[in-house]
C-alpha positions, 0 to 999 in steps of 0.5 A: 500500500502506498503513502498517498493512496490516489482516490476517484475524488483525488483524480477527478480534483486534478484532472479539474484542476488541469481544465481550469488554470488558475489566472494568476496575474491579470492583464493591466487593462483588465486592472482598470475598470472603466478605463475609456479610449479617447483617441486611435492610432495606426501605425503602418511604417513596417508594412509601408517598408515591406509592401509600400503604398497603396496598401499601406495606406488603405490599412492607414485610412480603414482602420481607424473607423473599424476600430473606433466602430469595434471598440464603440461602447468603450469610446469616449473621444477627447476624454482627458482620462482617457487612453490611446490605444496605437494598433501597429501592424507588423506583417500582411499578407495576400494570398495568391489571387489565383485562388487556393486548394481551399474551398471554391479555390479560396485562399487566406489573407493575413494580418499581424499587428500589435494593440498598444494601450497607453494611458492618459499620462502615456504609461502603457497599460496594455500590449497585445499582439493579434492575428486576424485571418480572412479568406478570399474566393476569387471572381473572374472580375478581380482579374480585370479591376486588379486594384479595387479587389485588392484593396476590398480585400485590405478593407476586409482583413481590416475589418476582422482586425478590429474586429478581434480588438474588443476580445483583446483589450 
């Protein structure tokens, strides 16, 4: 017989124990209640360096409104107790216009960028990194208005970025 005799009720304890983590440390913005943002900022630089205009830009105009319209309840423009919150996006990419082995040949567009939540005296209160993915079908008309398909697609991948943002903050 062993020293520490192993019951059901000990093993379903641990096998609790395993399904539910315990959180030691909060994240800053969620040790803040109420706290409201006042301002939006895209920072583009790293994809403007990889990929140049216009898709830079396209990110740099849509952004901002589909967070602001993400982040709605939580937005209290010009509060001076409010906070910044600065999205910089790190890597994007376009899948082949072509199509995929996907479903109906479609492919996955990809975002990677960074949340950066700075509070009313600058201090960051909350850093994230978030990924969003969507996918692309193509059309036969994609083929002849190559730019404003593209940039359709940026303004989607836009969209499920800020999208994911409220889940992160």
């Amino acid at each position: 017989m062993s020293a520490f005799p192993l019951t059901r009720r000990a093993a379903l304890a641990a096998l609790g124990a395993l399904a539910f983590p315990v959180v030691t440390q909060a994240p800053a913005a969620w040790a803040q209640p109420g706290l409201r943002i006042r301002a939006i900022k895209v920072d583009v630089s790293p994809i403007r360096a990889s990929m140049g205009d216009p898709t830079a830009a396209w990110v740099e105009q849509t952004l901002p409104g589909a967070l602001a319209q993400a982040l709605g309840p939580d937005m209290a423009p010009g509060d001076r107790n409010g906070a910044t919150l600065i999205a910089r996006i790190d890597y994007l990419y376009l899948g082949p216009s072509s199509g995929g082995a996907g479903f109906f040949r479609q492919t996955q567009d990809t975002m990677n960028g960074t949340l950066l939540l700075k509070g009313p005296r600058g201090v960051m209160v909350a850093k994230a990194p978030l990924r969003a993915i969507s996918s692309y079908v193509p059309m036969s008309i994609d083929q002849v208005m190559v730019e404003q398909a593209l940039h359709g697609r940026v303004t989607e991948l836009a969209q499920v970025f800020a999208g994911w943002a409220p889940k992160q903050l």
